[in-house]
N, C-alpha and C positions, 0 to 999 in steps of 0.2 A: 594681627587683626587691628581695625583701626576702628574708632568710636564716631558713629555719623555725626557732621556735624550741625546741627540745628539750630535752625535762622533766627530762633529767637532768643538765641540767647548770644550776646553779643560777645561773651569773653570767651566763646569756646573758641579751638584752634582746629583742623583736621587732628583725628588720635589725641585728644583731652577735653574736657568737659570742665568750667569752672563754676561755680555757684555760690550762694547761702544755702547752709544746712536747716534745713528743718527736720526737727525728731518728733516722733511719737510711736508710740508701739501698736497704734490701734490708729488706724490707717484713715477707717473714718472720720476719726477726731481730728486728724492730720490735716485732713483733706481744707479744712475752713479756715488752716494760718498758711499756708500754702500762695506763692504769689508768681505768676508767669517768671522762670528761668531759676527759681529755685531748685534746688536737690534735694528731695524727699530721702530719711530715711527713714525705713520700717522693721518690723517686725513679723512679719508676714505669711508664714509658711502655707507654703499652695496659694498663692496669690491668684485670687476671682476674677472675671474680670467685671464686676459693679463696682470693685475699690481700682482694678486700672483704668474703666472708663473714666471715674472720676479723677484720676490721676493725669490722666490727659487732656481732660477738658480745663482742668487748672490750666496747662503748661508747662510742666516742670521740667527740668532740663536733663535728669537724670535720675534714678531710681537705684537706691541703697538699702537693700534687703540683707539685717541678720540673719535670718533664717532660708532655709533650701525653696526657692518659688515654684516648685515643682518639687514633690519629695517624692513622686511615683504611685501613691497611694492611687490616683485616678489622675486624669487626663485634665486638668486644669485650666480655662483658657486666659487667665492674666496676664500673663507672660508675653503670650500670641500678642495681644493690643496692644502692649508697651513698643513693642518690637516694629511692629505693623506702622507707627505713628513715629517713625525714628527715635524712639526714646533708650538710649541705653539704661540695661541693666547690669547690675553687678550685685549678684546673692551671696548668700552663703558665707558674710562674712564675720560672722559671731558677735556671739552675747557683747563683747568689748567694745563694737564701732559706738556702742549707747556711752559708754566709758569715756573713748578716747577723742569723740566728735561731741562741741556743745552746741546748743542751740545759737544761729547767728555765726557762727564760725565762716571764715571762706575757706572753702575743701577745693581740691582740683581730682577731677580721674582720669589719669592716664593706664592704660591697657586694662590688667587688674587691680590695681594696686590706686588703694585713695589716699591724699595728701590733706595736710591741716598745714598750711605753709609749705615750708622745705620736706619734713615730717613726713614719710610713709606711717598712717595710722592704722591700715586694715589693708586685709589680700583676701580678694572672694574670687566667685566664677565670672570673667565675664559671658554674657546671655548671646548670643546672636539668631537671626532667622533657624538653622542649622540645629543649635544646640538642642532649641526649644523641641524642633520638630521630633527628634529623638528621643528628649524625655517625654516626648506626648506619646509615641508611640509606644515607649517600654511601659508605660502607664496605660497605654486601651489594654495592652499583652491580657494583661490578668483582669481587666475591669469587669469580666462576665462572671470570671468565677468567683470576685470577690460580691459583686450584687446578688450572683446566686447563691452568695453563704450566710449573705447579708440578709436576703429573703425569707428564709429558710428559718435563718436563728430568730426575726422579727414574727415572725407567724408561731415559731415553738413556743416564743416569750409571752406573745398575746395568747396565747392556747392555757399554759404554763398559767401565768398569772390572771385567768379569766375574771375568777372569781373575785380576787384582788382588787382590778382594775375596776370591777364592775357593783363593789361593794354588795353584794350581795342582791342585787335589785335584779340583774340579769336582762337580756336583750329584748326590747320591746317587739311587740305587734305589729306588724306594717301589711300595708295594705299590696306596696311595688312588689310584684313575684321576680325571684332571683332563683330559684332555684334552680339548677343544672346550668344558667344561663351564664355568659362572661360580665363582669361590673369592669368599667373602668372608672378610676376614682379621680377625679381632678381637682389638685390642689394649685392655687396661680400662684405658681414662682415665676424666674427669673426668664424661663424660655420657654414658658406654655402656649401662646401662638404657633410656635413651630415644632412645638411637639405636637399639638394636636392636628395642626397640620400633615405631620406626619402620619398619625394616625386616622387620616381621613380611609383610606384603602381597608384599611381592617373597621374603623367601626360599620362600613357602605357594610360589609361583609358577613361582619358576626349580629352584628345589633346587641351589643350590648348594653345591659342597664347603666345609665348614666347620672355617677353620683358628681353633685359637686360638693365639694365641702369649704365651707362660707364663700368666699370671692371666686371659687369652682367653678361654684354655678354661674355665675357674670363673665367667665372665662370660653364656658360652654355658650352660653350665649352670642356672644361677639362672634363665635368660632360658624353659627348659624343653625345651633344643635337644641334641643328642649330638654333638659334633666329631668331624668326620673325623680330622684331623689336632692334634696339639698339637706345637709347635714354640717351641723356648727355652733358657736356660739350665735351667730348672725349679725357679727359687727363690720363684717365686711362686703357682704352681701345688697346688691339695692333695691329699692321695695317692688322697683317691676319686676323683677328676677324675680323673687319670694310669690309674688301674685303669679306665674306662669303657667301653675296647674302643677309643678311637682308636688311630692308628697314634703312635707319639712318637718326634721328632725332635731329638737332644740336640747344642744349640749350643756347634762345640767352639773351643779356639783354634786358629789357623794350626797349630802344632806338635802336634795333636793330642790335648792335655791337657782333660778335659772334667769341671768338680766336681761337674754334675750327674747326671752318670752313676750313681757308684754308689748316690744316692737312687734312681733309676728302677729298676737292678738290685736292691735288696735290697727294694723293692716283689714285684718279682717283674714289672715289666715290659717284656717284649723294646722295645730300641730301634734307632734308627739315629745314626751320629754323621755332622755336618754341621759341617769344621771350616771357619768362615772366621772374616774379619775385620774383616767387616760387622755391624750390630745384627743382633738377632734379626727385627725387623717385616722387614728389610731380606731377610732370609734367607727368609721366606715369601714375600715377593712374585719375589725370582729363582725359586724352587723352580715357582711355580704357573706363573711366565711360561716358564719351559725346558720344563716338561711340557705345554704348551699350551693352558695357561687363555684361554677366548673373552673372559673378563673379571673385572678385577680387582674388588673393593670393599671398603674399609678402613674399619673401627671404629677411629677411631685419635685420638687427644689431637694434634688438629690445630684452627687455628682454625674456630669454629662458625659455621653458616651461619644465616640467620635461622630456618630451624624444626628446625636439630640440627648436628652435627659430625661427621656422617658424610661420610666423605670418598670419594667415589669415584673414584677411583685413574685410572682411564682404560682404554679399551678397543682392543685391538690385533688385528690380524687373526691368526686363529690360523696358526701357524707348521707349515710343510712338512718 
């Protein structure tokens, strides 16, 4: 197999890659010493692709991953981008490349195998179209049943720990009726346009109550939908959102203390406080599960399934 070779970088050959090394273990940090036709290495496992867009948008001339860029755990798409944008990769080549590669070094890669001079200093996988597609798919295999174990145990532990999370104060008063009805909850990560895109068919369908939790709701909105509910700190949230007419629910501490408060009141919008000690998504899905939501469904910056990262939370029989 031979390493594409990419116009920007002048010293590469067809089948080699030459560069400056640049190291760091945290990709992001990486990203800002980073200079067109450099060779990133990282540390990476399951590489995203908001650290490979950023990786391509630098330039870099090649991609040096210790760790597996795909470990199987879910479907990952960093990999796909690098590939997509001629960038080779080569993973998987242990703790040592941080060892045996310093900062500023000139590296060359040929097939698998990277050079520090004459020096073979590390042997990983190299990455192609092919490879990736294969560990993407052995990673969808099981992604349902691991979201569905995932679901399952996140609902025991919030059931489990109610009292805990909720110090004692227990789930407020609202006015939005959920009961028997589906909630879906929108958190704005990384691909909430086109999940909730996706989920245009089923919300036309069910009508579901619509929570967003802080930037949710700004999420829902763009998407051209009206939230029942907004639920959060509200620091992400913006003040036309919060003025919509949903109902707002300000995420406080255990002791009461809530910063987001007096943003909401000097809006001029009645709220309710919800003090625990739980995340805010966390604080939606108790809230819609105690009022008797027939079912959950989560916009939420969790790993993506092959056609989106909507996550569906799980379905519980509604409660007596």
């Amino acid at each position: 197999m031979r390493l594409p070779t990419l116009r920007r970088n002048r010293n590469s050959e067809p089948g080699r890659v030459l560069g400056t090394a640049r190291l760091d273990r945290r990709t992001k940090r990486l990203v800002g010493r980073l200079r067109p036709g450099d060779i990133a290495v990282i540390d990476h496992v399951d590489l995203d692709r908001v650290a490979a867009d950023s990786l391509v948008a630098v330039g870099v001339a090649a991609v040096l991953n210790a760790k597996p860029s795909v470990s199987g755990r879910y479907p990952n798409l960093g990999p796909e981008v690098l590939i997509a944008a001629g960038i080779p990769l080569l993973d998987d080549l242990g703790e040592g490349v941080f060892e045996r590669i310093r900062e500023g070094d000139q590296v060359r890669i040929e097939g698998n195998t990277v050079f520090a001079g004459d020096e073979p200093v590390a042997h990983g996988s190299l990455q192609d179209a092919e490879t990736v597609a294969k560990a993407m798919a052995d990673a969808r295999e099981g992604l349902s049943v691991q979201l569905e174990a995932f679901a399952a145990n996140t609902m025991d532990y919030l059931r489990q720990e109610r009292d805990l999370l909720l110090d004692g104060v227990g789930v407020p008063d609202i006015e939005t009726q959920i009961q028997g009805r589906h909630c879906l909850i929108v958190v704005r990560g990384y691909d909430y346009k086109a999940d909730l895109d996706v989920l245009r068919p089923y919300i036309r369908e069910f009508k579901p109550v619509l929570i967003g939790v802080d930037g949710g709701a700004d999420a829902l909105v763009e998407a051209g939908y009206t939230p029942d509910m907004i639920i959060g700190d509200m620091d992400s949230v913006t003040d036309d959102v919060l003025r919509c007419g949903a109902e707002v629910i300000v995420h406080a501490y255990p002791d009461g203390r809530a910063p987001g408060l007096p943003r909401v009141n000097g809006l001029g919008v009645p709220a309710i406080l919800f003090p625990a000690a739980a995340t805010s998504e966390d604080l939606a899905m108790l809230l819609a599960d105690e009022k008797g939501a027939s079912l959950l469904v989560a916009v939420a910056p969790t790993p993506p399934s092959s056609s989106s990262s909507t996550r569906v939370a799980a379905e519980w029989p509604r409660r007596s």
